[in-house]
Every structure is written in structure tokens, then in C-alpha cells.
N, CA, C and O atoms as a CHARMM CRD file, in Angstrom:
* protein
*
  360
    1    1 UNK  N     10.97000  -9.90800   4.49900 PROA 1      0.00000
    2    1 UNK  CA    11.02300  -9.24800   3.21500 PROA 1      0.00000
    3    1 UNK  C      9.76800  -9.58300   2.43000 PROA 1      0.00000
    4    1 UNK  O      9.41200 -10.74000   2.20700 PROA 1      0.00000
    5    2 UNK  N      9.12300  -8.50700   2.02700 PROA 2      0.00000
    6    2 UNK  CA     7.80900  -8.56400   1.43600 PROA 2      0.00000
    7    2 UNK  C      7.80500  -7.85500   0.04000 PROA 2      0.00000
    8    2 UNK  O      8.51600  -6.87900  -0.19700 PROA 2      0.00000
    9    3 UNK  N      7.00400  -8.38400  -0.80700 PROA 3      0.00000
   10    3 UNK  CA     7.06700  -7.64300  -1.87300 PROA 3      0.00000
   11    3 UNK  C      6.27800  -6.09100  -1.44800 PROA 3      0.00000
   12    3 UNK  O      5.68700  -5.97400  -0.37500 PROA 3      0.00000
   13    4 UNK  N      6.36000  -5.13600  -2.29500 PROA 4      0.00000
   14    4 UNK  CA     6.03100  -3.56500  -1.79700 PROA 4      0.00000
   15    4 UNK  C      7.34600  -2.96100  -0.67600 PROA 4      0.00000
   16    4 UNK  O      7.93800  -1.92100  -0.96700 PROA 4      0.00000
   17    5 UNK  N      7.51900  -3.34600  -0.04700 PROA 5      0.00000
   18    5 UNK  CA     8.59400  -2.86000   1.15300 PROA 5      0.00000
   19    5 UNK  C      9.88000  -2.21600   0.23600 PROA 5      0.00000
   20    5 UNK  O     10.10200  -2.59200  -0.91500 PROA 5      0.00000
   21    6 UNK  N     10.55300  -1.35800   0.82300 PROA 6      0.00000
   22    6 UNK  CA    11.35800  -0.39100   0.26600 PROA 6      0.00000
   23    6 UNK  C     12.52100  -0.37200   1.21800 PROA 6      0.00000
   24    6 UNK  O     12.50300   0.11700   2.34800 PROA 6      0.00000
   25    7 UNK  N     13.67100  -1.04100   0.54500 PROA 7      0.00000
   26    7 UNK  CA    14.98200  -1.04600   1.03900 PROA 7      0.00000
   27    7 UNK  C     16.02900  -0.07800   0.63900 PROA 7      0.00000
   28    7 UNK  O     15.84600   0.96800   0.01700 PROA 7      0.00000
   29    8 UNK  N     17.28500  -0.61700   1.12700 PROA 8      0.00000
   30    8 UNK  CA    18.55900  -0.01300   0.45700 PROA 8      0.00000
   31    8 UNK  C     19.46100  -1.38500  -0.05900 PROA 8      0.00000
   32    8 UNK  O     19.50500  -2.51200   0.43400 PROA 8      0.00000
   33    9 UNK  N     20.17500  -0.80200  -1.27900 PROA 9      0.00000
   34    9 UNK  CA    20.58900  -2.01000  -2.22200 PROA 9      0.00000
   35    9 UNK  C     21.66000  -1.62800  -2.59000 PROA 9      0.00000
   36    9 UNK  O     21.85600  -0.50500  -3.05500 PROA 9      0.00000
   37   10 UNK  N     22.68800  -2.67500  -2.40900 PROA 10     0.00000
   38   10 UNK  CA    24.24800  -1.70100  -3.30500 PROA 10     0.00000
   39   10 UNK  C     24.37700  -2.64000  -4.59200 PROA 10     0.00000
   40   10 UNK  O     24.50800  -3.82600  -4.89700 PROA 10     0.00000
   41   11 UNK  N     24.24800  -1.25900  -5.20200 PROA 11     0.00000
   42   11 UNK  CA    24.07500  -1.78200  -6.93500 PROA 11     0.00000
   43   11 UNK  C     24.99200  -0.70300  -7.28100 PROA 11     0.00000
   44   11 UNK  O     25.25800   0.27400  -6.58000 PROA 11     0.00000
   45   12 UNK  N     25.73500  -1.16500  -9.17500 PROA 12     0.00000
   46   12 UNK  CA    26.58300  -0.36800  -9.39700 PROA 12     0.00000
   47   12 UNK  C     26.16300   1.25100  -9.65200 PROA 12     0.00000
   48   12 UNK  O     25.08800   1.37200 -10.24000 PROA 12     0.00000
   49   13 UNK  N     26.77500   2.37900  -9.33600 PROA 13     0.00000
   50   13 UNK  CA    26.76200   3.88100 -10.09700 PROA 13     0.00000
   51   13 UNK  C     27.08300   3.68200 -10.86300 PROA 13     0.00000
   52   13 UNK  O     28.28100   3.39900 -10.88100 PROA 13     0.00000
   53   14 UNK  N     26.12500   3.64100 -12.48900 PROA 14     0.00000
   54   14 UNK  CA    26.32700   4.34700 -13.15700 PROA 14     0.00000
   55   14 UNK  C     27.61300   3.90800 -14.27800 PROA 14     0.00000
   56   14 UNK  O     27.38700   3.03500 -15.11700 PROA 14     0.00000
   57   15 UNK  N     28.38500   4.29900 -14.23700 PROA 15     0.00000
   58   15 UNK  CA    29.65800   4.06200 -15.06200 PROA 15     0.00000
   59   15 UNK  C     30.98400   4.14300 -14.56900 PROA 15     0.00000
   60   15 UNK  O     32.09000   4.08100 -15.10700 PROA 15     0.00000
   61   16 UNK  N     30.45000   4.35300 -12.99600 PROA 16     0.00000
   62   16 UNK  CA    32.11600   4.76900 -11.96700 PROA 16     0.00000
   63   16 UNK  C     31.93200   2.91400 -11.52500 PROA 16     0.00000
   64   16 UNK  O     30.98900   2.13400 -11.39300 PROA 16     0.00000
   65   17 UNK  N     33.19000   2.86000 -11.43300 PROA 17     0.00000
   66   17 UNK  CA    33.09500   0.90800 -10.63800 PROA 17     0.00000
   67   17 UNK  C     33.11300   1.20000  -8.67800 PROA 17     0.00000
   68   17 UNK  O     33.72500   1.90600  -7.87600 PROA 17     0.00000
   69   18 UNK  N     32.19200   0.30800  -8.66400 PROA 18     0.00000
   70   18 UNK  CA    32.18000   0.31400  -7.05900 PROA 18     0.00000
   71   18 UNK  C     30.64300   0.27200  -6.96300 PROA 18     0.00000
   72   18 UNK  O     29.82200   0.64500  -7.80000 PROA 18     0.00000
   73   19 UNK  N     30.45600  -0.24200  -5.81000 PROA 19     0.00000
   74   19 UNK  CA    28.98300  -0.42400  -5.42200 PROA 19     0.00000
   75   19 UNK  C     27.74500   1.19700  -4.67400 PROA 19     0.00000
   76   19 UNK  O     28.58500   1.81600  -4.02200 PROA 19     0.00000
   77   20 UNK  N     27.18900   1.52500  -4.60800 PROA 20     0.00000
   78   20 UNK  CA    26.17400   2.25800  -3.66700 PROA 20     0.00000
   79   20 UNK  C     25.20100   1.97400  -3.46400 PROA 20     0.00000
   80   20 UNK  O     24.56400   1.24400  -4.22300 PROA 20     0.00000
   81   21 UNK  N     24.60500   2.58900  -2.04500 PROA 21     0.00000
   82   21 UNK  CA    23.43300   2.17200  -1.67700 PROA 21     0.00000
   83   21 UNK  C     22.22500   3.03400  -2.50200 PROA 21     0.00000
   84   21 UNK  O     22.30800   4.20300  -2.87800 PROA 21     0.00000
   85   22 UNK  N     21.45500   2.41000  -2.61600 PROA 22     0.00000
   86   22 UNK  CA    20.58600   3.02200  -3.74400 PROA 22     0.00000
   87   22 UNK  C     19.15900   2.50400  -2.90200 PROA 22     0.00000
   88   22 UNK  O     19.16400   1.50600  -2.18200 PROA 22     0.00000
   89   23 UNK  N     17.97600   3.34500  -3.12200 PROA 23     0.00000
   90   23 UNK  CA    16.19100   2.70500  -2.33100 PROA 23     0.00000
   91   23 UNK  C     15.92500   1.93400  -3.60600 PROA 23     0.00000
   92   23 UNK  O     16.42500   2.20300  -4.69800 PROA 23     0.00000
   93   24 UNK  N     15.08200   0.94400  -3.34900 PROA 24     0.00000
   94   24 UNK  CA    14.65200  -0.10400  -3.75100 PROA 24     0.00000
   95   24 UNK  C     13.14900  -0.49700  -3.62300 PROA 24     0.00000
   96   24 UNK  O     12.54000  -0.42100  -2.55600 PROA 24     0.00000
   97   25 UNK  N     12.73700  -0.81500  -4.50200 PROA 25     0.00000
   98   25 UNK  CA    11.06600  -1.77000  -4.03900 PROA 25     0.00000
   99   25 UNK  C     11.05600  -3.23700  -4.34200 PROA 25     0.00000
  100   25 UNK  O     11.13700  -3.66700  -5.49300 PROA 25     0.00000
  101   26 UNK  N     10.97300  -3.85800  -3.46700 PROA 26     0.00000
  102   26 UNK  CA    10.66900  -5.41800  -3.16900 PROA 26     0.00000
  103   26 UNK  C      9.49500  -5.43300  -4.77700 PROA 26     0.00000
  104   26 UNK  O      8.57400  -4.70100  -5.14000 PROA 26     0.00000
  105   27 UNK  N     10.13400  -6.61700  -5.34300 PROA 27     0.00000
  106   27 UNK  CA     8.54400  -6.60800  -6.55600 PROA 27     0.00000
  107   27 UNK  C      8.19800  -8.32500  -6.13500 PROA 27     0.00000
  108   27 UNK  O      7.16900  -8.93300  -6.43000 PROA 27     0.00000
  109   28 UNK  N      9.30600  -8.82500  -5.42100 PROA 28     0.00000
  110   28 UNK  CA     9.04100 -10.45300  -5.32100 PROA 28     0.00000
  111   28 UNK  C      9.53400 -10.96100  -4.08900 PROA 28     0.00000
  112   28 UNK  O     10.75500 -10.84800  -3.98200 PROA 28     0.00000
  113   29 UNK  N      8.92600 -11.51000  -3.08300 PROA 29     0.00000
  114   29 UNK  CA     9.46300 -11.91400  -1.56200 PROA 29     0.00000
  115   29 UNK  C     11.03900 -12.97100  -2.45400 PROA 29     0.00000
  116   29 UNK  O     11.10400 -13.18100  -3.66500 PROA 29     0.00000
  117   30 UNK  N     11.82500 -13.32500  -1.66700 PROA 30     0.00000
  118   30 UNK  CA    12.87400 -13.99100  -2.03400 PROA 30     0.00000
  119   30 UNK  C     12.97300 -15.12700  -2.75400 PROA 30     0.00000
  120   30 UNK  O     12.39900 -16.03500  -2.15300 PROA 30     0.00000
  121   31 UNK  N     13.23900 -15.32600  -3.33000 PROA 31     0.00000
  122   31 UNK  CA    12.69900 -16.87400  -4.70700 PROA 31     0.00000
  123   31 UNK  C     14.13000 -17.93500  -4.51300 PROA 31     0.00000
  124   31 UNK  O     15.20600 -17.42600  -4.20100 PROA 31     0.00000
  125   32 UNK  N     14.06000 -18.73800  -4.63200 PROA 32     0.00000
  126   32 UNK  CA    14.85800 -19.80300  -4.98200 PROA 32     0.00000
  127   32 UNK  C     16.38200 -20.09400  -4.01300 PROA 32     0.00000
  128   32 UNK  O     16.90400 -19.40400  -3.13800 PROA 32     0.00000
  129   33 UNK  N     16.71100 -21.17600  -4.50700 PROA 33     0.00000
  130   33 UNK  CA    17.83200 -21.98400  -3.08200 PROA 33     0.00000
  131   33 UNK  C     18.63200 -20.91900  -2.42900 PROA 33     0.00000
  132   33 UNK  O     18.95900 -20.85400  -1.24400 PROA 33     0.00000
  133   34 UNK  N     18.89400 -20.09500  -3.39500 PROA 34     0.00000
  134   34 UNK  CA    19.94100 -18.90000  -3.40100 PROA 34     0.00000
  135   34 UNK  C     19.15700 -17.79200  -3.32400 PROA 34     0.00000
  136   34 UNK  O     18.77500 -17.11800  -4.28100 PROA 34     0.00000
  137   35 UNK  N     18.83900 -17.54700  -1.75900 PROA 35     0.00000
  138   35 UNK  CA    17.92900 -15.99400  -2.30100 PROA 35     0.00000
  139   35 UNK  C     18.11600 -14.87500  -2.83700 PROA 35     0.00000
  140   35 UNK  O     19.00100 -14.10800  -2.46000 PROA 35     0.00000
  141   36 UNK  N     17.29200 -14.62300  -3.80800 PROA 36     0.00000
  142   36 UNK  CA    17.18500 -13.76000  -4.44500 PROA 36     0.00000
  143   36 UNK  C     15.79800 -12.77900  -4.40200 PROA 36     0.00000
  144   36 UNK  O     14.79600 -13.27300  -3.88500 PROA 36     0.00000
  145   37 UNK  N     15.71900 -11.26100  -4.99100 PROA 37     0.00000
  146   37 UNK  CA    14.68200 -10.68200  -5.11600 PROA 37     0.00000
  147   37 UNK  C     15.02900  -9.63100  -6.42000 PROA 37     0.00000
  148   37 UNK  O     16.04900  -9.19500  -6.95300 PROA 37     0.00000
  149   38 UNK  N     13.26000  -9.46400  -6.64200 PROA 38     0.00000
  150   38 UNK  CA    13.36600  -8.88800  -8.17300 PROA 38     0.00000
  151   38 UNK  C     13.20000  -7.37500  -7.45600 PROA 38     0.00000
  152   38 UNK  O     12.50500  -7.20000  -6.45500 PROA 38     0.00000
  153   39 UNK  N     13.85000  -6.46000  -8.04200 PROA 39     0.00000
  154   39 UNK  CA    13.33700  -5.11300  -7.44800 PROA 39     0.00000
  155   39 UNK  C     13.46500  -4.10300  -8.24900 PROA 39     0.00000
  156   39 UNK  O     14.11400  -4.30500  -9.27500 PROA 39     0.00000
  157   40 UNK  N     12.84900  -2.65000  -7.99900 PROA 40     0.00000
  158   40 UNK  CA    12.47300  -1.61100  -9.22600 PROA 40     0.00000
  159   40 UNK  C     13.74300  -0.62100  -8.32800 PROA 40     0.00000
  160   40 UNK  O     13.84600  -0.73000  -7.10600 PROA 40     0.00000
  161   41 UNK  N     14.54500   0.21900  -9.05300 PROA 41     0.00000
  162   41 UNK  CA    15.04300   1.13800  -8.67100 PROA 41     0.00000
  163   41 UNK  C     14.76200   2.17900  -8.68200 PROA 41     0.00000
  164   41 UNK  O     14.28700   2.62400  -9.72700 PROA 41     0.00000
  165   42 UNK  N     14.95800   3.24100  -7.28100 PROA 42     0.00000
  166   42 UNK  CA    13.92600   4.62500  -7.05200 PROA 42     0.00000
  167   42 UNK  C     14.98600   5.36900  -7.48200 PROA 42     0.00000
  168   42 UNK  O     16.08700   4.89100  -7.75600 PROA 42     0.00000
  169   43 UNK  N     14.62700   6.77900  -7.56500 PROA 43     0.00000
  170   43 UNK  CA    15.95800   7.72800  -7.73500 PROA 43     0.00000
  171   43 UNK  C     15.22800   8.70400  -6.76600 PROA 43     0.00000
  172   43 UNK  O     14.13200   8.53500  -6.23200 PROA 43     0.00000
  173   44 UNK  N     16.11500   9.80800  -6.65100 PROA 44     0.00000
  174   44 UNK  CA    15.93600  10.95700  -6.31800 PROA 44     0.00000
  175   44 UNK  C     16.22900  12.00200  -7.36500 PROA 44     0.00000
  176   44 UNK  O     16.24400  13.20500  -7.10700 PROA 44     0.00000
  177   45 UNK  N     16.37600  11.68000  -8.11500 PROA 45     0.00000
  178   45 UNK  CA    16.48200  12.77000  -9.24200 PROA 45     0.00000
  179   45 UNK  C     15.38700  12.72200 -10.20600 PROA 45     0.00000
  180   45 UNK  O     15.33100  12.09300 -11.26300 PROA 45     0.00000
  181   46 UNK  N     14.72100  13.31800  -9.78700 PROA 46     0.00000
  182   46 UNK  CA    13.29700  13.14900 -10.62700 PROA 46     0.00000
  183   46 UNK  C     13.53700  14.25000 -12.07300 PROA 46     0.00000
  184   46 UNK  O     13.86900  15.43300 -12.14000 PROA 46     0.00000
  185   47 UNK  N     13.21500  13.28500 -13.06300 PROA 47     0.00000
  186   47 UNK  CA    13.66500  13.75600 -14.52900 PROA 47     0.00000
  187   47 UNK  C     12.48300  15.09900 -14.82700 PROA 47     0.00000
  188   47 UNK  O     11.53100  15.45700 -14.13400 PROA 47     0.00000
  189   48 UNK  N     12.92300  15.56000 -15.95700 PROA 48     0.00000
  190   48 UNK  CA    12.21100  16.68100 -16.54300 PROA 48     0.00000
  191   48 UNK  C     10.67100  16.35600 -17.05500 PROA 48     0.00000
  192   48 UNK  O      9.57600  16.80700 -16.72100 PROA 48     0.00000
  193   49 UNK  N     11.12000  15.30500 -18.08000 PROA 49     0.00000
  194   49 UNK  CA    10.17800  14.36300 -18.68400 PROA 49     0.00000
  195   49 UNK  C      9.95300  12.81500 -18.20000 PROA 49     0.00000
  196   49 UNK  O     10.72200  11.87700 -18.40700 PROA 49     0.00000
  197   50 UNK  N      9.00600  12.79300 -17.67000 PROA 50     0.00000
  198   50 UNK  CA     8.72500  11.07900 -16.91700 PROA 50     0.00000
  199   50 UNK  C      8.42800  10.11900 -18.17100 PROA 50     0.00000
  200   50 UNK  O      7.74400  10.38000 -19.16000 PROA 50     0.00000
  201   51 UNK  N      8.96400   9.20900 -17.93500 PROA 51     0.00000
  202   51 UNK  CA     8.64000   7.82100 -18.90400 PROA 51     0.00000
  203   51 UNK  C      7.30700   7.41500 -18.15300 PROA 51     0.00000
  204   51 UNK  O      6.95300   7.47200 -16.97600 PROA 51     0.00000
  205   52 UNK  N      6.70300   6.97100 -19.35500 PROA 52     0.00000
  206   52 UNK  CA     5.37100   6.29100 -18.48500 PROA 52     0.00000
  207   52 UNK  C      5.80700   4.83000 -17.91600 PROA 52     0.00000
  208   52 UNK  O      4.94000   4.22300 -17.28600 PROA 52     0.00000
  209   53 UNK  N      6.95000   4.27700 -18.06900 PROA 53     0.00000
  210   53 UNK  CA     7.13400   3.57400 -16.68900 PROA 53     0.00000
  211   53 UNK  C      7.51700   4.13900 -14.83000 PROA 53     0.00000
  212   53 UNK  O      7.72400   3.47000 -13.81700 PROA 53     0.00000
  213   54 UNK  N      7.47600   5.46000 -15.04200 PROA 54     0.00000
  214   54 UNK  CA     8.09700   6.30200 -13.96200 PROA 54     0.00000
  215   54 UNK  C      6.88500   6.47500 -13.10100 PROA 54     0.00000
  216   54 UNK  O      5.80400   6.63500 -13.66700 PROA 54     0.00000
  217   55 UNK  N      6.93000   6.46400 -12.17800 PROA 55     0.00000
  218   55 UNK  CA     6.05300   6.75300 -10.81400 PROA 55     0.00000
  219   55 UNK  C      6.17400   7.74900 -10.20300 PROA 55     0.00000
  220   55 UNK  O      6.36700   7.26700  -9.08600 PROA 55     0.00000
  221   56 UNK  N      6.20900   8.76500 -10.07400 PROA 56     0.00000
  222   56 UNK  CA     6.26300  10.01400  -9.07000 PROA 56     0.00000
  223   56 UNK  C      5.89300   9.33400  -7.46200 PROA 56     0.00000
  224   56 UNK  O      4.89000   8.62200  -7.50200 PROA 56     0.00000
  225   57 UNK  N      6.45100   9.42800  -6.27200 PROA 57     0.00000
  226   57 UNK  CA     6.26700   9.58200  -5.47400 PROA 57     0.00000
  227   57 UNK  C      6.69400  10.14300  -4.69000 PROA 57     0.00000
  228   57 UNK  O      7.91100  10.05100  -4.53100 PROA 57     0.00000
  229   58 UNK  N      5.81700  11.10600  -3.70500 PROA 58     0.00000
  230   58 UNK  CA     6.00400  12.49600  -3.11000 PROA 58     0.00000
  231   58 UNK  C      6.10300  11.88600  -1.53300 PROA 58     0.00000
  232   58 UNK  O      5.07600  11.20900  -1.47600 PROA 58     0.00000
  233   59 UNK  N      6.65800  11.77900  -0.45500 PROA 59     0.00000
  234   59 UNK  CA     6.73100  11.02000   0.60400 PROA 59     0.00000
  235   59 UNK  C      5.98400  12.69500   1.58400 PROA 59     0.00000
  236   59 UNK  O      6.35800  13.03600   2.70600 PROA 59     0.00000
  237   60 UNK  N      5.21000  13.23500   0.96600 PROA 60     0.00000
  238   60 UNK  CA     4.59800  14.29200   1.88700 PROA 60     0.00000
  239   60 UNK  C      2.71700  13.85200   1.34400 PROA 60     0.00000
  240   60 UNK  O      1.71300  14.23000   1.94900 PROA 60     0.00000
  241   61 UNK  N      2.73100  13.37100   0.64100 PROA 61     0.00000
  242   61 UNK  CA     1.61900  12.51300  -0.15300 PROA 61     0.00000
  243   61 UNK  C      1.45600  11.55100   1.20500 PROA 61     0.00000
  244   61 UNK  O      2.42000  10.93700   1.66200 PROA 61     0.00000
  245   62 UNK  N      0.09900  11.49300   1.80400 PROA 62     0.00000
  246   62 UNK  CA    -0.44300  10.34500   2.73400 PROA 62     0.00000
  247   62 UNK  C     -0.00300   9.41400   2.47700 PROA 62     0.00000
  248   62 UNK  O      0.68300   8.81300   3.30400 PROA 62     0.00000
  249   63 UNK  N     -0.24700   8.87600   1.09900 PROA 63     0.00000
  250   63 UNK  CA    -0.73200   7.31800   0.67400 PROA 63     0.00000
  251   63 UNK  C      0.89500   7.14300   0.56700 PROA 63     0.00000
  252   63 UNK  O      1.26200   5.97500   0.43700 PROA 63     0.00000
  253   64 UNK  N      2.03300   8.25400   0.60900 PROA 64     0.00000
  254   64 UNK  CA     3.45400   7.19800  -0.05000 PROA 64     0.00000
  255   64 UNK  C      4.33000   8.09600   1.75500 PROA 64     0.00000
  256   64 UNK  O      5.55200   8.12200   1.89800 PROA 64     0.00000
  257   65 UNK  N      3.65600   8.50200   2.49000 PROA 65     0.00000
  258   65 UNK  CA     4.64200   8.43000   4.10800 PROA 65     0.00000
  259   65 UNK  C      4.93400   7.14400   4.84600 PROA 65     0.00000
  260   65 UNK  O      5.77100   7.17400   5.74800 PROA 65     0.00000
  261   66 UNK  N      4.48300   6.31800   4.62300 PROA 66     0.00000
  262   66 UNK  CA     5.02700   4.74300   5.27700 PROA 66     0.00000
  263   66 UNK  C      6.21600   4.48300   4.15000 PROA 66     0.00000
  264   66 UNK  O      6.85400   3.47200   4.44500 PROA 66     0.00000
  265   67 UNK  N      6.60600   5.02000   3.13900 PROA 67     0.00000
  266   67 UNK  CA     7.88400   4.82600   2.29900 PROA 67     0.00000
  267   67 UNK  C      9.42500   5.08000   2.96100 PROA 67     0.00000
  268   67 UNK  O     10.55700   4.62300   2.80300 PROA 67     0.00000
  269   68 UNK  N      8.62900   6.28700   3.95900 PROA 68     0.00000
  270   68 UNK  CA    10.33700   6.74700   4.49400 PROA 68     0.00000
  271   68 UNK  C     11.07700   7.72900   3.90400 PROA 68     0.00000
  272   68 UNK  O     11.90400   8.54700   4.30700 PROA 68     0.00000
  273   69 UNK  N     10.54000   7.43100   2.76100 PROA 69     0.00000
  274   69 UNK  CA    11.95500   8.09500   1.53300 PROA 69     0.00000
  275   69 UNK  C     12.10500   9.96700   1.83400 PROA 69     0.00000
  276   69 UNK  O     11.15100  10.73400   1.95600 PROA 69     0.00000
  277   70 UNK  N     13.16500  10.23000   1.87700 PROA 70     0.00000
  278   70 UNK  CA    13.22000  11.85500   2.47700 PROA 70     0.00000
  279   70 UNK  C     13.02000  12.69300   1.73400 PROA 70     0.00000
  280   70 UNK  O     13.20000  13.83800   2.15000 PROA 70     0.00000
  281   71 UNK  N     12.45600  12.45500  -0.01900 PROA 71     0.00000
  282   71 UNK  CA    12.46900  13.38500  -0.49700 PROA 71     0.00000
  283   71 UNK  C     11.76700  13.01600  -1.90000 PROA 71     0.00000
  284   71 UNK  O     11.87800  11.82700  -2.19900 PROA 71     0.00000
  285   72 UNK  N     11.05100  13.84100  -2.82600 PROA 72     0.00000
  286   72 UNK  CA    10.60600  13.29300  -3.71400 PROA 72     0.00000
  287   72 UNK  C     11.35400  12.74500  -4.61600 PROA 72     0.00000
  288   72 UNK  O     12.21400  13.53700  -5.00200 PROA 72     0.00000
  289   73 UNK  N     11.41600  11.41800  -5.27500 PROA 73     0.00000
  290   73 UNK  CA    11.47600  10.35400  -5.57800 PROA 73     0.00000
  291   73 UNK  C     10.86400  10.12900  -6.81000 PROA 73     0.00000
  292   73 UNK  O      9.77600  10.64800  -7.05800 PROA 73     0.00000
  293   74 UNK  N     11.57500   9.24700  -7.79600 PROA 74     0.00000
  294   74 UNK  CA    10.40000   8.37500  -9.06700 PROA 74     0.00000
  295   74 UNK  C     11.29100   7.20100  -9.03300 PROA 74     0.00000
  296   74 UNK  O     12.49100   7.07500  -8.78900 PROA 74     0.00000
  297   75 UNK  N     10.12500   6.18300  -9.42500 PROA 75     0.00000
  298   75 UNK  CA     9.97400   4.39200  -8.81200 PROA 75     0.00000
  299   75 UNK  C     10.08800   4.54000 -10.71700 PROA 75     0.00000
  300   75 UNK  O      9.25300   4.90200 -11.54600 PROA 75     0.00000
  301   76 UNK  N     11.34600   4.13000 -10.83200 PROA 76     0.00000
  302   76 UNK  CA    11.92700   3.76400 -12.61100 PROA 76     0.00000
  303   76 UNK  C     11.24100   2.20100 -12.78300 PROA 76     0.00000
  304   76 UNK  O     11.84800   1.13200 -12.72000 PROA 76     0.00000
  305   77 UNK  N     10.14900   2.36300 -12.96000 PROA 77     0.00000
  306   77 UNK  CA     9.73400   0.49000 -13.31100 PROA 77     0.00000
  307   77 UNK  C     10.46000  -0.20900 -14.57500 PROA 77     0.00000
  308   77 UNK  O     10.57100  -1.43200 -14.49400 PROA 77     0.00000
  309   78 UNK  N     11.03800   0.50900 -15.89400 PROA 78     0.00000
  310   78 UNK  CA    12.20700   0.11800 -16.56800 PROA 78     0.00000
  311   78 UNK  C     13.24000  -0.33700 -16.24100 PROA 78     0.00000
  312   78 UNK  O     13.68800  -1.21300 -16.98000 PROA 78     0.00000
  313   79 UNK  N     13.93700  -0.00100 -15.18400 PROA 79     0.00000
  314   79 UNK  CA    14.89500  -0.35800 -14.12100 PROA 79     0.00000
  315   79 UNK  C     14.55200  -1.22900 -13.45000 PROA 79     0.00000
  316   79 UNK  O     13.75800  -0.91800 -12.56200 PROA 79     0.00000
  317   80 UNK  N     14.96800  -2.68400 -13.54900 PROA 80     0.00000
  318   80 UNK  CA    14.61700  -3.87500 -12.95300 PROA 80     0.00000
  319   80 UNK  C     16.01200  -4.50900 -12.71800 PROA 80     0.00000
  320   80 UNK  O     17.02800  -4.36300 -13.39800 PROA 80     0.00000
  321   81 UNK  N     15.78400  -5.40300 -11.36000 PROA 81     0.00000
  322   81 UNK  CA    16.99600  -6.36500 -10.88000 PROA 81     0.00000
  323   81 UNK  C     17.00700  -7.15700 -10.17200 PROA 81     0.00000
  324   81 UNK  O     16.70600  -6.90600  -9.00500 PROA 81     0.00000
  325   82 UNK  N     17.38800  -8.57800 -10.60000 PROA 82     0.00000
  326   82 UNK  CA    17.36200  -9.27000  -9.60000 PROA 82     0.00000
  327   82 UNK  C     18.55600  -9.65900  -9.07300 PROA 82     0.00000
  328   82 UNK  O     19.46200 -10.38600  -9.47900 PROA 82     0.00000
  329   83 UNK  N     18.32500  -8.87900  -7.85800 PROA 83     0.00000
  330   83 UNK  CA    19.58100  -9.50100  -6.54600 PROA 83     0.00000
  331   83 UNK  C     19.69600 -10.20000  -5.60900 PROA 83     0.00000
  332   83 UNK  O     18.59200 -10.45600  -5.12800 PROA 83     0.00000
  333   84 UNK  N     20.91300 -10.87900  -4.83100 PROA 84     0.00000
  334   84 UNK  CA    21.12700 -11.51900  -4.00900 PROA 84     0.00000
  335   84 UNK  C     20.72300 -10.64000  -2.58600 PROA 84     0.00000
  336   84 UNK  O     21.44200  -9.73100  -2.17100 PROA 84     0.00000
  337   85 UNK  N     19.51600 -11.04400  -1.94500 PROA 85     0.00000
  338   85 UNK  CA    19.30600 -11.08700  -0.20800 PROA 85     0.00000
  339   85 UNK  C     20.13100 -10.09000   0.34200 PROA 85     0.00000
  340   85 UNK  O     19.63500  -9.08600   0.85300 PROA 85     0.00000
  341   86 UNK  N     21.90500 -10.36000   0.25900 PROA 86     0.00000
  342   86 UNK  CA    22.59400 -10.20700   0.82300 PROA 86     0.00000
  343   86 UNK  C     23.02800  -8.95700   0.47400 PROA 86     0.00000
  344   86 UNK  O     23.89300  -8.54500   1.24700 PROA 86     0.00000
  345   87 UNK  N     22.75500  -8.24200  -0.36600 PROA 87     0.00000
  346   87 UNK  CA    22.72900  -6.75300  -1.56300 PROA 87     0.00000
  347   87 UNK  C     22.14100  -5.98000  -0.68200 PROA 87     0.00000
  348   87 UNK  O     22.63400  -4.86900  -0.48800 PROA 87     0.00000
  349   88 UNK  N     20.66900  -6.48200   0.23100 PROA 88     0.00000
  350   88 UNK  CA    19.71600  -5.25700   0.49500 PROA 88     0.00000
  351   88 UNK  C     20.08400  -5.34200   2.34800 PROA 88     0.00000
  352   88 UNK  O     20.49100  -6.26000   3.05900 PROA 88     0.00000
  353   89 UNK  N     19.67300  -3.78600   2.65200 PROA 89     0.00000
  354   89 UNK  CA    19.95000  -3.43500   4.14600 PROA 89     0.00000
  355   89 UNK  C     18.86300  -2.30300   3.97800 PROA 89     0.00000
  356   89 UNK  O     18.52300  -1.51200   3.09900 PROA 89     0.00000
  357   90 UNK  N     18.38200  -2.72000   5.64100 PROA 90     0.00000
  358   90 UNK  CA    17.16100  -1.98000   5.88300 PROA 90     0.00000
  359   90 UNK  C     17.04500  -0.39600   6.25700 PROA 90     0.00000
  360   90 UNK  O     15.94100   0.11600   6.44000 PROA 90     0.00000
């Protein structure tokens, strides 16, 4: 686990209770006794109006095809979390 690398994370939806897998960006390799990592949450619902913390990334874009991600995407850098190791699957 590297910082930059792009997982899947079950974090809560929203306002329904229960967990989903959601893409993720590594912002910190795993920290402390209890691993943990800090990470930015991606969406697939790319908004009307972008916050200038929002990232557009297009996975048909050269520089963002090692992402994987199937579809265009924005990297919410407002959206921050730090989770347990055991949260993320590859």
C-alpha cells in the first residue's frame, strides 16, 4: 500500500446505514500500531459545478489509465478519511 494507489473502501452511503465499496486514493502508506490510512474519496458522479478541491479525472486521459477507474470520475479532496487497513480491498 502506497500513497497515490487507488483502492476500494467500505465507507458509509450517505444517510442509508450499512457500509459500500466506494474508489479511494491512498494520501498516506499505513501509519501507526493499528494500521491505518488517510484517503480522498472518488465519485462517479461528477457534479455540475466542481469545487476547487475536485479533480476531474478522465481514465481515457493517458496520464489517469493506470487508475483503472471505468469511468469518469472526480477525486473530492474535501472528502477525507482515515481508515482502518482492513476497510480497503484491491
Amino acid at each position: 500500500m502506497q500513497p497515490g494507489e487507488i483502492y476500494l473502501a467500505k465507507l458509509p452511503f450517505g444517510n442509508v446505514p450499512g457500509m459500500k465499496l466506494h474508489p479511494v486514493l491512498l494520501l498516506t502508506a499505513p501509519v501507526g500500531l493499528v494500521p491505518e490510512v488517510l484517503v480522498a474519496y472518488i465519485s462517479s458522479v461528477v457534479p455540475a459545478h466542481l469545487l476547487p478541491t475536485d479533480l476531474l479525472i478522465d481514465p481515457a486521459a493517458p496520464e489517469h489509465r493506470s487508475t483503472h477507474l471505468k469511468t469518469t470520475s472526480v477525486l473530492r479532496l474535501h472528502k477525507l478519511a482515515t481508515i482502518h487497513c482492513s476497510s480497503l480491498a484491491r
